[in-house]
VOBA-1610 file (N, C-alpha, C; in pm, whole numbers, padded with zeros to 5 digits, always signed):
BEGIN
Unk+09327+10379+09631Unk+09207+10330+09566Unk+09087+10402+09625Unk+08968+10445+09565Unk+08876+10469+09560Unk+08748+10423+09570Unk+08653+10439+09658Unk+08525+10395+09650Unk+08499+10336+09507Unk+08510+10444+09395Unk+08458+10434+09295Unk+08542+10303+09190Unk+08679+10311+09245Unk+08762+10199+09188Unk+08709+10069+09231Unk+08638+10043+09349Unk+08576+09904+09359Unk+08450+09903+09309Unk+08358+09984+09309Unk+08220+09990+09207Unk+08274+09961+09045Unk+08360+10017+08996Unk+08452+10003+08884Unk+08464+09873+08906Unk+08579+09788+08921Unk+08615+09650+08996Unk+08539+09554+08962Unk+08427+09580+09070Unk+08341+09454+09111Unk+08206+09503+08960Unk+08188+09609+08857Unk+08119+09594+08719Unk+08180+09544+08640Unk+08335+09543+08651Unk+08424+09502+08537Unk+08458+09276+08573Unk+08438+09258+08671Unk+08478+09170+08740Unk+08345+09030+08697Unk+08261+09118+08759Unk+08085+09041+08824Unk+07988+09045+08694Unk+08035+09191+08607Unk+07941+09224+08482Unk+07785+09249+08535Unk+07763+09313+08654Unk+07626+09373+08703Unk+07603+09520+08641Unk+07542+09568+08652Unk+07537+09693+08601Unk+07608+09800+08722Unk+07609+09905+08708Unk+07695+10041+08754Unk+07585+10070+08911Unk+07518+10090+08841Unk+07372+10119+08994Unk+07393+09990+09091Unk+07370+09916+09045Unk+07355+09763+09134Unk+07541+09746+09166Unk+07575+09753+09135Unk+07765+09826+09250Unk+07780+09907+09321Unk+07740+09984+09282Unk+07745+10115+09389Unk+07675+10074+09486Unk+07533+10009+09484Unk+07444+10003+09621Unk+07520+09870+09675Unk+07573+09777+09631Unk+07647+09670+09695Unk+07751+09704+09783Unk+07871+09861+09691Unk+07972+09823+09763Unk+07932+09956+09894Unk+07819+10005+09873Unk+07785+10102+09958Unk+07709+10040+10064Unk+07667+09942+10074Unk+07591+09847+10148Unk+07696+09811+10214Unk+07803+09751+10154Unk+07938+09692+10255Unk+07969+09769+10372Unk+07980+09880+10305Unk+08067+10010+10366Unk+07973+10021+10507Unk+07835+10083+10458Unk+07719+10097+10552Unk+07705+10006+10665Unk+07753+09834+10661Unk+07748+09769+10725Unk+07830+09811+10808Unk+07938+09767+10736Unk+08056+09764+10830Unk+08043+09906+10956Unk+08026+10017+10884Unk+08038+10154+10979Unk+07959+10101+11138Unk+07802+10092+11046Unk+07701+10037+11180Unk+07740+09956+11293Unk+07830+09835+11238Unk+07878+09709+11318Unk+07991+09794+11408Unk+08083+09879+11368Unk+08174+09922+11463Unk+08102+10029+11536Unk+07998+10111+11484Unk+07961+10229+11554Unk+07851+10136+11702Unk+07852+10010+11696Unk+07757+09919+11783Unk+07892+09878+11883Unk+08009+09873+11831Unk+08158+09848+11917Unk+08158+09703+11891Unk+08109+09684+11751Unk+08141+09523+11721Unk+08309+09548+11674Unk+08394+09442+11659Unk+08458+09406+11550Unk+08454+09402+11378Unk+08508+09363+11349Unk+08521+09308+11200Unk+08627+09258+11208Unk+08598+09103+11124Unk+08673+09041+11074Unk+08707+08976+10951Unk+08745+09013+10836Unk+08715+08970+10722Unk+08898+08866+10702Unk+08878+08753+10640Unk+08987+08683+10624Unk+09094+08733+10493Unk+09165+08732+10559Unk+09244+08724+10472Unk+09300+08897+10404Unk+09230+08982+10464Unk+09213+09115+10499Unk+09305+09166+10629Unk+09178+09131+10717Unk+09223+09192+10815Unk+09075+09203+10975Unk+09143+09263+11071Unk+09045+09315+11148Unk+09019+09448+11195Unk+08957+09498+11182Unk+08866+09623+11255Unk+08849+09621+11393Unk+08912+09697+11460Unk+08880+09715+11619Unk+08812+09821+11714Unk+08758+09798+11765Unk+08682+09978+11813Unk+08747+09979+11983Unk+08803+10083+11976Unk+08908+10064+12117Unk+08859+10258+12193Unk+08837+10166+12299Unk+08795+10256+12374Unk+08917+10372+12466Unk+08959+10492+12458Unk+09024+10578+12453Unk+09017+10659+12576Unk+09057+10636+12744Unk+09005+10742+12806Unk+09056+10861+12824Unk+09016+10951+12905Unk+08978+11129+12908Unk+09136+11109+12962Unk+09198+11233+12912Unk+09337+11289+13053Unk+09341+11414+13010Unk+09419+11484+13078Unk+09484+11650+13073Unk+09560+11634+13007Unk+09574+11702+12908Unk+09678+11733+12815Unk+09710+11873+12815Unk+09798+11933+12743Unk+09885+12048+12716Unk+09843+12116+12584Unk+09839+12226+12639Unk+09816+12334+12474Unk+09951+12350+12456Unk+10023+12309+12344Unk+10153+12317+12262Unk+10200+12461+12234Unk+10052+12571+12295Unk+10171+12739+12239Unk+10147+12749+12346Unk+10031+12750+12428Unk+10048+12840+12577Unk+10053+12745+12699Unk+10084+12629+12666Unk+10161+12517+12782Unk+09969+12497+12898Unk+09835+12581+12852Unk+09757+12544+12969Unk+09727+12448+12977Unk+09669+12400+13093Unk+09564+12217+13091Unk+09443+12252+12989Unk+09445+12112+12951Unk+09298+12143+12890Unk+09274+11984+12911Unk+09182+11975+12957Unk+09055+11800+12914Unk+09037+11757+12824Unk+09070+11689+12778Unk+09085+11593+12663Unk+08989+11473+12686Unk+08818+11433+12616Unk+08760+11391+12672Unk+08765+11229+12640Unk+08706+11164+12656Unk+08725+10995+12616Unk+08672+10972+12478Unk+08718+10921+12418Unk+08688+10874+12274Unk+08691+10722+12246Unk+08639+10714+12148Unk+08655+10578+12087Unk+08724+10609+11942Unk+08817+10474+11910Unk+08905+10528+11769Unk+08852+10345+11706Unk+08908+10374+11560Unk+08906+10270+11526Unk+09040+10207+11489Unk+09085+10089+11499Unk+09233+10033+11472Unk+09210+09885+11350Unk+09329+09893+11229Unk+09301+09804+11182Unk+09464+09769+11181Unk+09408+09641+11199Unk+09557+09524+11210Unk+09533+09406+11086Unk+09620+09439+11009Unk+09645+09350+10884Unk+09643+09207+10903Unk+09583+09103+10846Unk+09591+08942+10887Unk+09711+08927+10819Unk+09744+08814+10842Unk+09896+08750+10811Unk+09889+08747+10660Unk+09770+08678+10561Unk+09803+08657+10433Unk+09859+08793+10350Unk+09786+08893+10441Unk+09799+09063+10361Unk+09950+09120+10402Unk+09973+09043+10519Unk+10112+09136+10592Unk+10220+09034+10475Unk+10212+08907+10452Unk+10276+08839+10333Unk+10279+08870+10216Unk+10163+08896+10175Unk+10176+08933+10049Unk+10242+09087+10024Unk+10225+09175+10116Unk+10315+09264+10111Unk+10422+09271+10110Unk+10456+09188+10197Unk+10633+09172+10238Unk+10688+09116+10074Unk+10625+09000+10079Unk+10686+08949+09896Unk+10672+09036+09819Unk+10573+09161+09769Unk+10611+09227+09689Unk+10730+09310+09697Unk+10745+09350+09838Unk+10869+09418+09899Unk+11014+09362+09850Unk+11019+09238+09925Unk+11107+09147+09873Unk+11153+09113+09717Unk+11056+09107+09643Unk+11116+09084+09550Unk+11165+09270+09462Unk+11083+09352+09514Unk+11134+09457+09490Unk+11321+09459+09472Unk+11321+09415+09630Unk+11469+09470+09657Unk+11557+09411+09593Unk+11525+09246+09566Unk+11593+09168+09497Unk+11619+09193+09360Unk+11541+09263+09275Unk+11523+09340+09129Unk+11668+09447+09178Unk+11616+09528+09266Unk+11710+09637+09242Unk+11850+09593+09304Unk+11871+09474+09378Unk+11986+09475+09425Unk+12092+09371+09270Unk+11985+09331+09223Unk+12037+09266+09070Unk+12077+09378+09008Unk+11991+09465+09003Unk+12078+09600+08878Unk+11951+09592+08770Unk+11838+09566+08810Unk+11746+09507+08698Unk+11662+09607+08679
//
């Protein structure tokens, strides 16, 4: 899915106009970036959470010529699925298999 598939979405859904979606779901987006680039969280229900995990420096290996090189500290972002999303996946899964193990 696409940026543009939820501006799509939320005009077909809400019936706002095309301009006034885009700045909404670009507003979301904008938030959210800011809140993790501050090393907040996110938590949206039923979604999921956003984590900003702090990454430190080590020596690592160049893979053709085996030298050290410094590898410096980073921050990454991690998202861990909430339970309703890790369910609802699994049931679509599930009933997947159950279709094909019928012959259906």
């Amino acid at each position: 899915m696409l940026k543009s598939n939820l501006v799509e979405d939320l005009v077909n859904k809400s019936r706002i106009p095309q301009k006034q979606a885009e700045v909404v779901v670009e507003t979301v987006f904008e938030s959210m970036k800011s809140a993790l680039v501050r090393g907040e969280n996110i938590e949206i229900r039923g979604l999921g959470t956003f984590h900003v995990k702090q990454y430190e420096g080590y020596e690592g290996r160049n893979p053709k010529t085996g030298a050290a090189i410094l590898v410096k500290a980073k921050r990454g972002v991690l998202f861990r699925a909430g339970k309703d999303l890790r369910d609802r996946l699994n049931r679509v899964r599930v009933a997947a298999a159950r279709r094909a193990a019928s012959g259906s």
